[in-house]
Backbone bond lengths (Angstrom), bond angles and torsions (degrees), N, CA, C in turn:
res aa  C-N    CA-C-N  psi(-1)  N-CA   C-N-CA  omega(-1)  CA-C   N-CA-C  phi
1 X - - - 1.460 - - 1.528 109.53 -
2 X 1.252 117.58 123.23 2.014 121.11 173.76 1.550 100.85 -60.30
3 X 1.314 104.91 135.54 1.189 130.52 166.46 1.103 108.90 -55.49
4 X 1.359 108.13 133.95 1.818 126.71 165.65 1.664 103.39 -27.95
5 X 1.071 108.37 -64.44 1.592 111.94 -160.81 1.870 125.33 -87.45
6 X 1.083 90.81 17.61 1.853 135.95 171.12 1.315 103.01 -92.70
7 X 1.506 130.93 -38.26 1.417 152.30 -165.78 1.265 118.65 -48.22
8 X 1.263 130.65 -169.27 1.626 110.16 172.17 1.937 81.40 -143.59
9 X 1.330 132.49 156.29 1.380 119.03 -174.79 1.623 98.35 -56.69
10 X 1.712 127.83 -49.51 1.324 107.59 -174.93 1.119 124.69 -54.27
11 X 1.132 136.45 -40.17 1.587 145.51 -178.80 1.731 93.17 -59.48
12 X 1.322 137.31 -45.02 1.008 127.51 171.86 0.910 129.01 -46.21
13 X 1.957 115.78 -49.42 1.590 127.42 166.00 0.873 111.96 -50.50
14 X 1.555 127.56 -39.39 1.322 114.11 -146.90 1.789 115.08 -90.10
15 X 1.689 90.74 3.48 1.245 92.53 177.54 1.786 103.45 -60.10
16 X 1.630 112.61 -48.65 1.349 114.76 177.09 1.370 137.30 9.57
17 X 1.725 75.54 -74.59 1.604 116.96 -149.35 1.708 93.46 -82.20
18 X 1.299 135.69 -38.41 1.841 158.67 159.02 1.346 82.61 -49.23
19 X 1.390 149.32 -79.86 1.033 127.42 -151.84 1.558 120.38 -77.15
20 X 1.616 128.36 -7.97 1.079 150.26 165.46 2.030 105.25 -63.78
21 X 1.379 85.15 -54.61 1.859 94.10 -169.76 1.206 113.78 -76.77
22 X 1.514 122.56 -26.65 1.451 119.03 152.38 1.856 128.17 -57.92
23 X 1.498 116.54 -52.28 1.099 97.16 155.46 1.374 144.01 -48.52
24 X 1.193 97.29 -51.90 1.952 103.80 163.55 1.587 107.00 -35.51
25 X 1.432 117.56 -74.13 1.526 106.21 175.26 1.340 134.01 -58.71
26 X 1.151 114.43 -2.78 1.217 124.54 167.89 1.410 119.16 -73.05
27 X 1.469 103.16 -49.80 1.712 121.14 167.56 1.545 113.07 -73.50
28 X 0.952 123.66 -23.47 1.619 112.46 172.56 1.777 92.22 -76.29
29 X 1.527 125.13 -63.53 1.322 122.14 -175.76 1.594 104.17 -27.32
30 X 1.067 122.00 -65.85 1.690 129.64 -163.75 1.687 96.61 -54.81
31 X 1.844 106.86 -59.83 1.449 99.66 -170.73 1.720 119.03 -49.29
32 X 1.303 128.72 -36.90 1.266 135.58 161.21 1.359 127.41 -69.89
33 X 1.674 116.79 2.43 1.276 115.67 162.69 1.753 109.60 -101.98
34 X 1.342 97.89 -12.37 1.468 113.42 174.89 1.802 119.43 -79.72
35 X 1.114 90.19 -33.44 1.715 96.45 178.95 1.843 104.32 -90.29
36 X 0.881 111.45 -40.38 2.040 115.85 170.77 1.198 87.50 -43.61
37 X 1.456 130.83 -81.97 1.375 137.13 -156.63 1.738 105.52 -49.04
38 X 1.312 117.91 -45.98 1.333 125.15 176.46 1.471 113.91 -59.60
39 X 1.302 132.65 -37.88 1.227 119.87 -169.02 1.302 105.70 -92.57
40 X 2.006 110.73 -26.55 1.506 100.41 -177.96 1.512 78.69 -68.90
41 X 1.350 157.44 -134.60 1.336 152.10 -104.39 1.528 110.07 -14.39
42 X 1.280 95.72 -63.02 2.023 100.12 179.69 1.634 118.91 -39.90
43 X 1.884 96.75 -59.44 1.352 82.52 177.12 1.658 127.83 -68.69
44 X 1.300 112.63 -27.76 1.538 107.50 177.33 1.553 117.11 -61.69
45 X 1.663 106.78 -43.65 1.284 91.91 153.49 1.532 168.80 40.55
46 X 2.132 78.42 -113.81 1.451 112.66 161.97 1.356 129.47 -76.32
47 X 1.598 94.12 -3.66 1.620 89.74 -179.25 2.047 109.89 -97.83
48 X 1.362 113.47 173.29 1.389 93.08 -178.91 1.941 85.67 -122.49
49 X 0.576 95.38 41.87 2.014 98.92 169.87 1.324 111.26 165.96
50 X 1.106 111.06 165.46 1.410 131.96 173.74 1.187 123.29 -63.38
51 X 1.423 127.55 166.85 1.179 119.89 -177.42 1.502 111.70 -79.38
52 X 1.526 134.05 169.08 1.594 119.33 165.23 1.358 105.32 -67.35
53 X 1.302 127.26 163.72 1.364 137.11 133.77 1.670 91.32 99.66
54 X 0.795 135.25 2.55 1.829 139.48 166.23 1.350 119.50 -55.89
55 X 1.021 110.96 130.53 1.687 96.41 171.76 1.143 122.78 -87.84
56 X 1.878 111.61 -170.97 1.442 104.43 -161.11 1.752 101.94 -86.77
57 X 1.842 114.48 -7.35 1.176 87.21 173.31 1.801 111.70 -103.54
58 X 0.810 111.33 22.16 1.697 119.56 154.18 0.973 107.10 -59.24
59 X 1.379 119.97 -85.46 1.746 145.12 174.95 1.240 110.13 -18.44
60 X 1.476 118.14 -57.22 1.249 113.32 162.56 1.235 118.71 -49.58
61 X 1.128 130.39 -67.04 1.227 123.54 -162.51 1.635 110.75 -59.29
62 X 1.451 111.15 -39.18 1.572 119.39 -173.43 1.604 106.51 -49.04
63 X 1.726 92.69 -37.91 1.774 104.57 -176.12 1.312 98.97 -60.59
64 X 1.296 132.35 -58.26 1.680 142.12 -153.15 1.477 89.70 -48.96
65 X 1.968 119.29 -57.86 1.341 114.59 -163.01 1.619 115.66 -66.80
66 X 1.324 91.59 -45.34 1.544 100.24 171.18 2.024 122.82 -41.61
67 X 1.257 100.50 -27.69 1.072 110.19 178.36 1.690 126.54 -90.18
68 X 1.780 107.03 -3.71 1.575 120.75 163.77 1.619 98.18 -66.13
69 X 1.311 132.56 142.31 1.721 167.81 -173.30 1.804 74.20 -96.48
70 X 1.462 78.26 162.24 1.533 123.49 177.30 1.734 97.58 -86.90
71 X 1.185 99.24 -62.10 2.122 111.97 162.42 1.571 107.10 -17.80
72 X 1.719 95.71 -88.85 1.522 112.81 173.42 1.282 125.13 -20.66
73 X 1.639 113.06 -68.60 1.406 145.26 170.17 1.689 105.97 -30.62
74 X 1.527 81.36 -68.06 2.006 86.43 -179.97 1.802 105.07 -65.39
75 X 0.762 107.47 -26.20 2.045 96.83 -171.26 1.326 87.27 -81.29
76 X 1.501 146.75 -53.56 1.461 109.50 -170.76 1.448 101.53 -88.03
77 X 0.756 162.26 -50.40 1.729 137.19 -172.24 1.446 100.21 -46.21
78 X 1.514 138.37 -18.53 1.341 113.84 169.86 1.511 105.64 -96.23
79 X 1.259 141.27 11.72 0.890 134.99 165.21 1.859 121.65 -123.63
80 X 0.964 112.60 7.73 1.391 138.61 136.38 1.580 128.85 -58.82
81 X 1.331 106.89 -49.84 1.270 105.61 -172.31 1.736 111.04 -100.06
82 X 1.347 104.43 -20.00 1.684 119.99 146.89 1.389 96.85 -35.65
83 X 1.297 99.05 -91.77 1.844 119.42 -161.98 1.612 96.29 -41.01
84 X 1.264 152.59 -34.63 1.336 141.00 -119.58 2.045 83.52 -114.24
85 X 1.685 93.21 -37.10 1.632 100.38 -179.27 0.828 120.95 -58.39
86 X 1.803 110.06 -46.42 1.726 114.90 -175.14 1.383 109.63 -77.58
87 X 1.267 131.29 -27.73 1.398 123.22 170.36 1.591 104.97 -60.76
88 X 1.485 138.32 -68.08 1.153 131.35 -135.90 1.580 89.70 -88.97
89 X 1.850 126.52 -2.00 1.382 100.60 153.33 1.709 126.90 -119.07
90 X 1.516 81.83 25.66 1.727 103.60 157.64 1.268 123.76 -62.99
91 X 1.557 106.39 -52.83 1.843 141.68 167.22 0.892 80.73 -34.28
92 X 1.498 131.80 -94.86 1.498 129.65 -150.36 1.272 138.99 -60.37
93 X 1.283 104.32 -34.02 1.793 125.84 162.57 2.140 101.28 -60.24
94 X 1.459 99.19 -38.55 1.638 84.82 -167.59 1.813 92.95 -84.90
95 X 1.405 129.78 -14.47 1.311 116.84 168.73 1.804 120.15 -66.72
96 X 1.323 85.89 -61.92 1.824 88.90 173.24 1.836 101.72 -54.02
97 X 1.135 163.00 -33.81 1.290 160.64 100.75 1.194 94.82 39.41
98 X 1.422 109.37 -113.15 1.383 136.98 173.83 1.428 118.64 -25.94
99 X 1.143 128.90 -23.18 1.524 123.55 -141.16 1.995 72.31 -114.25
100 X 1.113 106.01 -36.64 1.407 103.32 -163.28 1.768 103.67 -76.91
101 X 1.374 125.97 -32.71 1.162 139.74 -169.39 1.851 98.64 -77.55
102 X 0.659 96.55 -39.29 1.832 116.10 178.68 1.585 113.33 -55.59
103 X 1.322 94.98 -48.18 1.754 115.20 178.20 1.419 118.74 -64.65
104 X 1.737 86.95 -47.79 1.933 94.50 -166.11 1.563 103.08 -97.03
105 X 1.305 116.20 2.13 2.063 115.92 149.79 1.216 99.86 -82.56
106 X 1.292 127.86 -16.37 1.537 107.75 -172.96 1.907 114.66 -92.16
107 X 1.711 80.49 -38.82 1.870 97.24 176.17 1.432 108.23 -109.10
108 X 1.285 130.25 37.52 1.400 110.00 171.59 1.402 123.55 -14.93
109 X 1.149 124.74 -64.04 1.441 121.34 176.50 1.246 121.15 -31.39
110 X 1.261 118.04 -15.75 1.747 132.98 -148.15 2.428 82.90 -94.03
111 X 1.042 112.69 -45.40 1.600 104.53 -178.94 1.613 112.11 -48.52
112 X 1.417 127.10 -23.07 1.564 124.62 176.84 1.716 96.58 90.42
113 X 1.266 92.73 156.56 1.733 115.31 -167.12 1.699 91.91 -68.00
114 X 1.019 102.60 -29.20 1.653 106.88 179.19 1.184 103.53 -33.46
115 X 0.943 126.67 -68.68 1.953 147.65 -137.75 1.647 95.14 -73.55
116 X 0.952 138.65 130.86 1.409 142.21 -116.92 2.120 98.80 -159.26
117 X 1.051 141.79 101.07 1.072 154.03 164.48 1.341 119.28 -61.51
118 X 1.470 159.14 99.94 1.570 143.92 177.94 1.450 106.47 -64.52
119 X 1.274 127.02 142.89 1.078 123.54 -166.86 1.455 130.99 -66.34
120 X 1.990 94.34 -28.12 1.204 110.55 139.69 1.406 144.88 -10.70
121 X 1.049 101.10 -55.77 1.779 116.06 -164.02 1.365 102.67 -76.73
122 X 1.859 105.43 -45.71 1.426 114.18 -171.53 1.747 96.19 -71.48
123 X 0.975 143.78 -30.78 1.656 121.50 -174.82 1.055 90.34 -87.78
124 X 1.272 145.09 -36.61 2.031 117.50 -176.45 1.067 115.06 -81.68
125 X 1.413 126.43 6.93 1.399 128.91 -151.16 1.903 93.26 -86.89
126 X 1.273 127.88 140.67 1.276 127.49 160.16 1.310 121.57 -47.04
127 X 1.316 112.30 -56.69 1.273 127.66 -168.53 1.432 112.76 -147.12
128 X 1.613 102.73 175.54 1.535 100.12 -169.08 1.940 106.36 -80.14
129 X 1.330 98.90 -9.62 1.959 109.79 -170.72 1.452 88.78 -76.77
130 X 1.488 125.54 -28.68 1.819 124.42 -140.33 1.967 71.27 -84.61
131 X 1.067 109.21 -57.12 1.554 110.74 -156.29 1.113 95.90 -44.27
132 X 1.992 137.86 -63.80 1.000 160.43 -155.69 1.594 101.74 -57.46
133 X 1.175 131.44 -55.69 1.357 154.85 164.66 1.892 94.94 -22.33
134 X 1.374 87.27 -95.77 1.660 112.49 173.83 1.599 111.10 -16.51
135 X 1.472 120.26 -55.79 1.124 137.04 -160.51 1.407 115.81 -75.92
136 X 1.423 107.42 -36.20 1.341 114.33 -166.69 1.691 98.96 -93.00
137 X 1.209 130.73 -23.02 1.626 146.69 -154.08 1.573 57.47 -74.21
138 X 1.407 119.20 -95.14 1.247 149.32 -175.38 1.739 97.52 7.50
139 X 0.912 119.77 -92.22 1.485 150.30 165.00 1.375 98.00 -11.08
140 X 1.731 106.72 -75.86 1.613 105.33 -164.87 1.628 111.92 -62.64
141 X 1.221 109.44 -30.05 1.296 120.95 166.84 1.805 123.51 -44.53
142 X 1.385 117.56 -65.62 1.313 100.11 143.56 1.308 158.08 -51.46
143 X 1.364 114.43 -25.10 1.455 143.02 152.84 1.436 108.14 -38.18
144 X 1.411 100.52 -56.14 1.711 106.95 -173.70 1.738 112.88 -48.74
145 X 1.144 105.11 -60.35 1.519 104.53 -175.36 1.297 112.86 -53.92
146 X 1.433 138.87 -5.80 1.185 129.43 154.19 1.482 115.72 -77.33
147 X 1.695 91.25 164.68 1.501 119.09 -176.54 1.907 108.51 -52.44
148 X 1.226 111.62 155.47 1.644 118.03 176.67 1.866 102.77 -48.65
149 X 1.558 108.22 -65.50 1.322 134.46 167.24 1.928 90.29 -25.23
150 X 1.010 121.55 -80.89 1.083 137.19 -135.35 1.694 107.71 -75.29
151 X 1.096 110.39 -37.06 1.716 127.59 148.16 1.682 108.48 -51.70
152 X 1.020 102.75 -56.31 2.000 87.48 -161.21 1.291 89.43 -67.70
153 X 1.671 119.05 -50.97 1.707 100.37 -177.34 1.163 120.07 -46.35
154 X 1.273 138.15 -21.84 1.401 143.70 179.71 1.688 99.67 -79.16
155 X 1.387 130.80 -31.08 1.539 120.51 -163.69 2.036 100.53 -89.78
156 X 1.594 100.23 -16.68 1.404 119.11 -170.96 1.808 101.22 -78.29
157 X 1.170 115.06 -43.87 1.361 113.56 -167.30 1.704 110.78 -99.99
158 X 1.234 121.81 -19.64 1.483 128.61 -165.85 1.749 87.66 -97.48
159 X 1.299 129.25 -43.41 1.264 134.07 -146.77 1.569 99.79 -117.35
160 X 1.175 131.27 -6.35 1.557 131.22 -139.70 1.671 134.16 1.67
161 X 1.459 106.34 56.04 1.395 133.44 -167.06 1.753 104.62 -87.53
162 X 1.612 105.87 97.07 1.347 95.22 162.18 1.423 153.96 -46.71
163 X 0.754 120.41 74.09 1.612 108.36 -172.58 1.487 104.19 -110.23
164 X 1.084 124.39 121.42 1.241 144.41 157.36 1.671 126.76 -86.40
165 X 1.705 106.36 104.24 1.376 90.63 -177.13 1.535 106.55 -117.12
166 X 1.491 96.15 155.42 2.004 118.34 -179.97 1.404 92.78 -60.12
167 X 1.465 96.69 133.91 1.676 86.01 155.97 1.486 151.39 -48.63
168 X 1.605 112.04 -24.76 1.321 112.99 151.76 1.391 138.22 -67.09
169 X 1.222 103.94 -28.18 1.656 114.98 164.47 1.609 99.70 -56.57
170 X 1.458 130.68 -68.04 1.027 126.47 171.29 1.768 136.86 -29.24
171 X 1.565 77.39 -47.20 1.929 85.44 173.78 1.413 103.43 -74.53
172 X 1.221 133.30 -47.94 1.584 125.05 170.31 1.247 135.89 -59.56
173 X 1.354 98.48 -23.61 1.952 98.07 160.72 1.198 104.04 -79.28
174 X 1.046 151.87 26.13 1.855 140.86 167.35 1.368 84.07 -132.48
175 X 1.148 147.53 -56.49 1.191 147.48 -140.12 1.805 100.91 -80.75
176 X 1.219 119.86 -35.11 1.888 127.15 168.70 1.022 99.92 -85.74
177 X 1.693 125.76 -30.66 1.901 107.04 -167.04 1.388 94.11 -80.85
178 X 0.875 133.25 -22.20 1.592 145.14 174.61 1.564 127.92 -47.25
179 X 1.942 80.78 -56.07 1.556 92.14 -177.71 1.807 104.47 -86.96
180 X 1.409 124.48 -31.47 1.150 102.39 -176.45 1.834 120.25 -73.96
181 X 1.500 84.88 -19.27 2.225 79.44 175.35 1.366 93.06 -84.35
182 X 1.022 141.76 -3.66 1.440 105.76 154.80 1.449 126.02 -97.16
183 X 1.498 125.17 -25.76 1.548 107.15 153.04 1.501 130.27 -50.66
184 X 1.398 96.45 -18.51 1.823 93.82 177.51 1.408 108.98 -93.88
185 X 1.358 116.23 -44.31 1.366 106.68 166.68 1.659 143.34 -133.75
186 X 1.835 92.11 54.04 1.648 93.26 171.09 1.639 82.15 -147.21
187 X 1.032 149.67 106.21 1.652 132.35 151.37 1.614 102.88 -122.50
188 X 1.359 132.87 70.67 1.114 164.25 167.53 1.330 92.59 -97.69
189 X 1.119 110.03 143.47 1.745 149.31 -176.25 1.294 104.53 -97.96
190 X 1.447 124.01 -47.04 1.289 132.46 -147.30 1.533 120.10 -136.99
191 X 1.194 134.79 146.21 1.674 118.57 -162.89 1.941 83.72 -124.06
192 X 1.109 88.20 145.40 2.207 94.49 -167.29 1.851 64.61 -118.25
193 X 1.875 107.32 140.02 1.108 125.37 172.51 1.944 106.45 -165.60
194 X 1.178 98.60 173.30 1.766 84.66 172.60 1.107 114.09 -127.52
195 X 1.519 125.25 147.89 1.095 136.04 -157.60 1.549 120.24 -94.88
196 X 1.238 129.95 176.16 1.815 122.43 -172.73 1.407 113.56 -36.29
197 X 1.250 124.66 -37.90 1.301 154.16 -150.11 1.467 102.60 -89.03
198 X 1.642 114.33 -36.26 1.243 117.52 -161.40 1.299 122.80 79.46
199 X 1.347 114.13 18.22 1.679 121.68 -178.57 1.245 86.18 -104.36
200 X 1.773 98.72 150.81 1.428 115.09 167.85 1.609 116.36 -76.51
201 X 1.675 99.77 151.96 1.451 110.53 178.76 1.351 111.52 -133.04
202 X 1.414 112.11 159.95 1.364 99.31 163.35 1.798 101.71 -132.04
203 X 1.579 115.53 122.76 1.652 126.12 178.66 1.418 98.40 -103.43
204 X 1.376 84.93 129.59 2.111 85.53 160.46 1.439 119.04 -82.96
205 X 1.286 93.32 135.13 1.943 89.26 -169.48 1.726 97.63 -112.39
206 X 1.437 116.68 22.04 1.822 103.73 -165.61 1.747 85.26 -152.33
207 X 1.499 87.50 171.88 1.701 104.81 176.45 1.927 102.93 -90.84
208 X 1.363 107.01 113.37 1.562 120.46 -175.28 1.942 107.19 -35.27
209 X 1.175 98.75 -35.55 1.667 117.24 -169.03 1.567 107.01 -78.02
210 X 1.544 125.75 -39.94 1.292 144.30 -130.59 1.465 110.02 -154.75
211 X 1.224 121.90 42.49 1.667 125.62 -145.81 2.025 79.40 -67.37
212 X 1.052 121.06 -44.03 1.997 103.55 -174.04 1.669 93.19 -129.04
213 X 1.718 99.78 129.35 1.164 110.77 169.34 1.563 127.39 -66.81
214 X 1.510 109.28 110.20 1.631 126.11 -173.39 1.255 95.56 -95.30
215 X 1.015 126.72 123.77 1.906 101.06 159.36 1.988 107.34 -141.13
216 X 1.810 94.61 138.61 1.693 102.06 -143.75 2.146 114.67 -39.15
217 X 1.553 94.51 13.61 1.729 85.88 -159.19 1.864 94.25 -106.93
218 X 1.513 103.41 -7.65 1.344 106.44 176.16 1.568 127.77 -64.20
219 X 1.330 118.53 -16.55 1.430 136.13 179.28 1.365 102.86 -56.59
220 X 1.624 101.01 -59.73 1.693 127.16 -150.55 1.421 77.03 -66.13
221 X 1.317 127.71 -94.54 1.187 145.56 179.59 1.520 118.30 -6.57
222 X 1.188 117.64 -45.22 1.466 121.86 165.86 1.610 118.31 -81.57
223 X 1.257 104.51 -23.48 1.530 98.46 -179.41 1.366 107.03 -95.90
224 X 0.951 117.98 -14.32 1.601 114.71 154.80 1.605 121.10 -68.03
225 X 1.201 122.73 -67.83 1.731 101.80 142.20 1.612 118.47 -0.37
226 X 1.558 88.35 -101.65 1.769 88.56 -160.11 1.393 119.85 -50.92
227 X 1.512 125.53 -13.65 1.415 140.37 169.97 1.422 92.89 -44.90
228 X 1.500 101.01 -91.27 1.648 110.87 175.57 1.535 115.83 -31.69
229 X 1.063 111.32 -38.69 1.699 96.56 176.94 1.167 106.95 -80.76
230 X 1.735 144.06 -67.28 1.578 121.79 177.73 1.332 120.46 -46.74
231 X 1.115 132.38 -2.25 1.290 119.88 -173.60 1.507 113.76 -91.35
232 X 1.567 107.97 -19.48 1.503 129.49 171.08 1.334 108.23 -79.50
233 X 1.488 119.39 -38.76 1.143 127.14 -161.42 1.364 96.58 -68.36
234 X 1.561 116.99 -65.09 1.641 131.22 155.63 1.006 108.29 14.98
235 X 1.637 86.99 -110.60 1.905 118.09 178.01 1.309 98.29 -42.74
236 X 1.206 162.47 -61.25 1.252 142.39 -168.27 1.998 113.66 -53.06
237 X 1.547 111.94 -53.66 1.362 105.21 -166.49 1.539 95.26 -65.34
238 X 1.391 124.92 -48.78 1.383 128.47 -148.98 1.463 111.59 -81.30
239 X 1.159 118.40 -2.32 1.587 124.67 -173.18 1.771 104.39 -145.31
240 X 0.994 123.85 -6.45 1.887 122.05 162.27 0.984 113.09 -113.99
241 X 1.503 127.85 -41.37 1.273 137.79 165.38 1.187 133.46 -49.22
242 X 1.582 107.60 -79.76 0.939 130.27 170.51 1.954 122.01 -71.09
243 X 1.018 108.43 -30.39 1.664 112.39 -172.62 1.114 108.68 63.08
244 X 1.474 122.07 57.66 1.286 137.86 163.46 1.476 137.97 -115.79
245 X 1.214 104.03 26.23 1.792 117.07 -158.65 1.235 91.39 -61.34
246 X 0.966 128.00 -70.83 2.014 121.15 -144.77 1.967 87.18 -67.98
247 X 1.258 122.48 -57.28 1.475 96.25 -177.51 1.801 121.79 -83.79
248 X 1.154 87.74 50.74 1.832 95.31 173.36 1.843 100.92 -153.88
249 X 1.482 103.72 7.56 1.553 93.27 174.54 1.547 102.27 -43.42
250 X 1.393 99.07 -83.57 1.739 116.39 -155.07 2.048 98.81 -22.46
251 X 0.820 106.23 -40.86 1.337 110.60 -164.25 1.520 131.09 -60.99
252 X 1.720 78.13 -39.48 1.953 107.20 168.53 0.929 126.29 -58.18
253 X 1.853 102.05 -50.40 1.534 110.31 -172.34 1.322 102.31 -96.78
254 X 1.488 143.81 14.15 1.380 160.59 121.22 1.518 105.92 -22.63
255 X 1.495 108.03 -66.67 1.360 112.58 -167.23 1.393 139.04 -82.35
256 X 1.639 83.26 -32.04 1.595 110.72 170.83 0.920 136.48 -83.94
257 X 1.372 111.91 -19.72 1.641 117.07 -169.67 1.835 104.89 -93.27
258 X 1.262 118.53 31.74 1.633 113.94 172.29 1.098 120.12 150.37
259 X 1.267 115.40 158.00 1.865 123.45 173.25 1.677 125.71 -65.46
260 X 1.353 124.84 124.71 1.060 112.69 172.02 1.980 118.49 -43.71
261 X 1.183 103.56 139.73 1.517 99.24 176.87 1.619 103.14 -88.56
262 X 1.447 122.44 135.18 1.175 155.70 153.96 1.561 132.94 -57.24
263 X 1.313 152.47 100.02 0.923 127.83 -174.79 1.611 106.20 -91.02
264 X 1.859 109.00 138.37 1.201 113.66 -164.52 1.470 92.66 -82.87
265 X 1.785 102.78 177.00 1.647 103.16 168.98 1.434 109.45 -73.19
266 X 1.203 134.09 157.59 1.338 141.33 -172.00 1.387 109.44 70.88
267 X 1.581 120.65 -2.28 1.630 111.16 178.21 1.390 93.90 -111.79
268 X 1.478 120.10 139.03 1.640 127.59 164.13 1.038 101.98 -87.92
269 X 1.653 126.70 -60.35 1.230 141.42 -146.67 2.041 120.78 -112.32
């Protein structure tokens, strides 16, 4: 394997963007092991016996499925397709991550005179990269707690990286960063507040079954988004940035030219 520092900076990025497209296939893999499992439930189901000639440890098992509730059934497909959201806009949060950490080793200067070193750090520091390292972790680290929006404006003005987004791309990056911090952190049934009186109450503000509405087309829908956004993000570092267009075509028109395909429920294949 060539050494890191053999590398060219794109080949470096592009590790990124490889580690972005592997998760994705990873999550389509699962979503199609998720829908197999779903339809075998349906069809076993519908049947009222087994097939002939099965064995007894089939049977068992046929029994085990036979024995998932309609209840059951519904709580993980809503928490499946939860989980399937926050991962595939995990991907994207850990790309914009990366893409930003990538930049500010490349432009340190790019963090602003602001960004402040203890003097500390610099005498234990190994080296002048170890300090640089430290600083920028540092950096992206605050970065993070901002909004999706609020990151690219930061990669647009520190980096001057075009990206131009449609307004629906726009409404869907707030509209998934939205929905996944709140499956991770509100799934409360009920809002505790106090009433005219100042006595406590407790109102349900959600569906008991469905505390945040997922519904299976929201995945596609968001990963089409963030598609469109790395692919800007891309073509911007690898061809303004970097001055790498002709050896970063394949990659562009990789990214740009379409939506990841989805497998629906009831589709395996």
């Amino acid at each position: 394997m060539e050494e890191d520092a053999n590398k060219s900076p794109l080949q470096i990025y592009n590790a990124t963007v490889v580690s972005y497209i592997l998760g994705v296939i990873r999550l389509l893999e699962a979503r199609l092991a998720y829908n197999k499992t779903s339809l075998a439930l349906v069809a076993l189901h519908g049947k009222s016996e087994c097939g002939a000639g099965e064995g007894g440890k089939v049977n068992e098992v046929v029994g085990m499925l036979r024995d998932i509730t309609y209840l059951e059934f519904d709580s993980f497909c809503y928490l499946t397709e939860a989980s399937y959201l926050i991962y595939g806009t995990t991907l994207f949060d850990t790309f914009l991550t990366e893409t930003t950490r990538f930049l500010l080793l490349r432009f340190p200067h790019a963090m602003g005179k602001k960004q402040v070193v203890p003097f500390e750090a610099v005498l234990s520091a190994d080296s002048r990269a170890s300090v640089i390292n430290d600083a920028v972790a540092k950096r992206v680290r605050e970065l993070a707690f901002g909004t999706f929006l609020d990151r690219i404006c930061f990669l647009r003005e520190a980096f001057g990286l075009k990206i131009d987004l449609e307004p629906h791309v726009t409404t869907a990056l707030e509209h998934y960063s939205t929905v996944r911090n709140t499956v991770i952190h509100d799934q409360g049934v009920f809002e505790v507040s106090l009433d005219k009186n100042q006595g406590l109450r407790a109102k349900r503000k959600t569906c008991p079954r469905h505390p945040t509405l997922v519904r299976c087309q929201d995945l596609e829908e968001a990963e089409d988004a963030y598609l469109a956004v790395i692919g800007q993000i891309y073509k911007a570092v690898a061809c303004d940035v970097l001055k790498c267009a002709e050896e970063a075509r394949s990659m562009v028109e990789f990214l740009t030219r379409g939506r990841v395909s989805h497998p629906r429920k009831g589709q395996t294949s």
